[in-house]
C-alpha positions in Angstrom: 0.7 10.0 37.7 -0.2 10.6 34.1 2.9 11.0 31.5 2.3 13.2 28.5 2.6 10.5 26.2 -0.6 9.4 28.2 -2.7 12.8 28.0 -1.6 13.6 24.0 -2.8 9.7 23.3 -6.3 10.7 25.3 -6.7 13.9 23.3 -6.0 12.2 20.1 -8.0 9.4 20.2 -11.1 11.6 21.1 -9.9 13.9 18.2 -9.9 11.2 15.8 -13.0 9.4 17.3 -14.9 12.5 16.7 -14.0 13.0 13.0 -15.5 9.4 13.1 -12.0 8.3 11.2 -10.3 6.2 13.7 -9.6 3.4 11.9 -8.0 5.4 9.2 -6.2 7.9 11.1 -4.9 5.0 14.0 -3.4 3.2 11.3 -1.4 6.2 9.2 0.0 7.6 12.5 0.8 4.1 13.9 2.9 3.9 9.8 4.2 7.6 9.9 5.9 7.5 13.6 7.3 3.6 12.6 9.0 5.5 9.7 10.3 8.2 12.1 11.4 5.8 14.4 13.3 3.8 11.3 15.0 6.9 10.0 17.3 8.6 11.8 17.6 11.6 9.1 13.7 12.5 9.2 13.7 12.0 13.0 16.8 14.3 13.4 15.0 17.1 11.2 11.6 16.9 13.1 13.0 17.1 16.2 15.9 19.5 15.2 15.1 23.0 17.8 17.0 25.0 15.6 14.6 24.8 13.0 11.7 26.9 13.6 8.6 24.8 14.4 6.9 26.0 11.2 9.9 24.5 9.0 9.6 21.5 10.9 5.9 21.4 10.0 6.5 22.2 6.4 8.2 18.7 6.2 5.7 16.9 8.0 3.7 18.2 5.1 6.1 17.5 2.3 6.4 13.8 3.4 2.6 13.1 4.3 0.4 15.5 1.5 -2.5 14.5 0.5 -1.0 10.6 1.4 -2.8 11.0 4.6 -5.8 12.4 6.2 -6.0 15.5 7.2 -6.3 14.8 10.4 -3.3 12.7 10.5 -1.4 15.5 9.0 -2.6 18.1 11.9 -1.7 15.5 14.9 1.9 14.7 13.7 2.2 18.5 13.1 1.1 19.2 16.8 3.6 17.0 17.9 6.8 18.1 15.8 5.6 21.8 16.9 5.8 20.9 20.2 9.1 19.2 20.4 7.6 15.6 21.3 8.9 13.9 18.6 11.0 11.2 20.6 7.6 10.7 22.2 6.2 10.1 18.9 6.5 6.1 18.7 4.4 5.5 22.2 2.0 8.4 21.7 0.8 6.3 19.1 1.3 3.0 20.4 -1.3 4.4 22.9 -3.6 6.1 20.5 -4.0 2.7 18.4 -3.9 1.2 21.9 -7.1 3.0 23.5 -8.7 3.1 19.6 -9.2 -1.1 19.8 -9.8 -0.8 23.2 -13.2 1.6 22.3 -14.5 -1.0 20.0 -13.2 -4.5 22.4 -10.0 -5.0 20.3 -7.0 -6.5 20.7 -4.4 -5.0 18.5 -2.0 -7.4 16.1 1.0 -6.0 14.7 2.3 -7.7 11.5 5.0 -7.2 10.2 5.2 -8.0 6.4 7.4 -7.9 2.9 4.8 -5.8 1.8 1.7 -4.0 2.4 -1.2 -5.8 2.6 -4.7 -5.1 0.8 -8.0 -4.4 3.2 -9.2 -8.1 2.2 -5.6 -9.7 3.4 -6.1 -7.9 6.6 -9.7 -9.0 6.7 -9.1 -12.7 6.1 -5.8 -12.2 8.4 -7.8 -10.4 11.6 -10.7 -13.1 10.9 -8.3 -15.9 10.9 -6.8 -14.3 14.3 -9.8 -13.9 15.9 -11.0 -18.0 15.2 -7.4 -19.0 16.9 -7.4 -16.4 19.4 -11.2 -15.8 20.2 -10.1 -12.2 20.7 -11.1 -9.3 17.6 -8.6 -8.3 16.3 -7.7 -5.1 14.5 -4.3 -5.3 11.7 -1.9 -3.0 12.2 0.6 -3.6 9.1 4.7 -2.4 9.2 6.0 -3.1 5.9 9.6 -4.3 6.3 11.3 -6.5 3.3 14.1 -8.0 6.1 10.7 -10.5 6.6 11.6 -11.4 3.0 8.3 -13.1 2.6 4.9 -14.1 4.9 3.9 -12.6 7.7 5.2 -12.0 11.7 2.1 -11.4 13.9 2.5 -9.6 17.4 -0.5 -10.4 20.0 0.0 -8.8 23.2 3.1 -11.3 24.3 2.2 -13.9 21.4 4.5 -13.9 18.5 3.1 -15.7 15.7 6.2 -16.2 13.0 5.3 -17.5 9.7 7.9 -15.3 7.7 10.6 -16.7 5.3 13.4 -15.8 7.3 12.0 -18.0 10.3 11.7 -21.3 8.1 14.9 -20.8 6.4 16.7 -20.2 9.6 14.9 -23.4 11.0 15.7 -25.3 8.0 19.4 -24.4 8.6 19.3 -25.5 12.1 18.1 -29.2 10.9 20.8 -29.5 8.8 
């Protein structure tokens, strides 16, 4: 049996497909429902019945604008609208799931300090693909508690080259 996340990730990734912007569009939802997912204020007023769908909407709106594409902007809004928000983070963990799929990717989740340019994720997704042998499509979550380098997330492969990791590993061989 099919769950909704399933059918909402199907019917997104042929919207997006169709616009011809899934790159674009896989990438800002897979950053918008991380932020949800990190802050428990936004989340609370998205999902919030009480507030009439429109409202809810309206700050969809206020915190993506003309940061995102349009089409970004309309998905997330469907979603709130329909009360789905807790089913935000996997609707689009599928979405960027069946995107790579459609072009015989593998996705890597990195986790980094900061955001990184298109040619870091280039160099990054070639580099992955020489040790791997799989393509690779970069899916960058900024978060500073990586305090510098990158984490890399392949499937079950965890690839930690972060700051934190080598000081903690420095610590133990003291």
């Amino acid at each position: 049996m099919t769950d909704r996340s399933d059918l909402y990730a199907e019917a997104f990734t042929s919207v997006i497909w169709a616009e011809g912007s899934a790159n674009e569009v896989s990438d800002e939802l897979f950053r918008f429902a991380r932020v949800v997912e990190g802050n428990d204020e936004l989340r609370t007023a998205l999902s919030d019945q009480r507030l009439p769908a429109a409202r809810r909407q309206q700050i969809v709106e206020d915190v993506l604008g003309d940061r995102a594409h349009h089409v970004t902007v309309s998905l997330v809004s469907l979603v709130v609208a329909n009360g789905r928000v807790r089913d935000l983070t996997s609707i689009v963990d599928k979405v960027v799931a069946l995107a790579a799929s459609r072009t015989n990717r593998q996705v890597a989740e990195v986790r980094s300090a900061i955001d990184l340019t298109d040619d870091q994720k280039a160099r990054l997704a070639s580099a992955l693909k020489a040790s791997t042998g799989l393509d690779v499509e970069v899916v960058v979550i900024v978060d500073p508690t990586v305090m510098g380098g990158i984490v890399t997330q392949i499937g079950d492969t965890v690839i930690d080259g972060s700051v934190r990791s080598r000081l903690s590993q420095l610590r133990e061989s003291f």
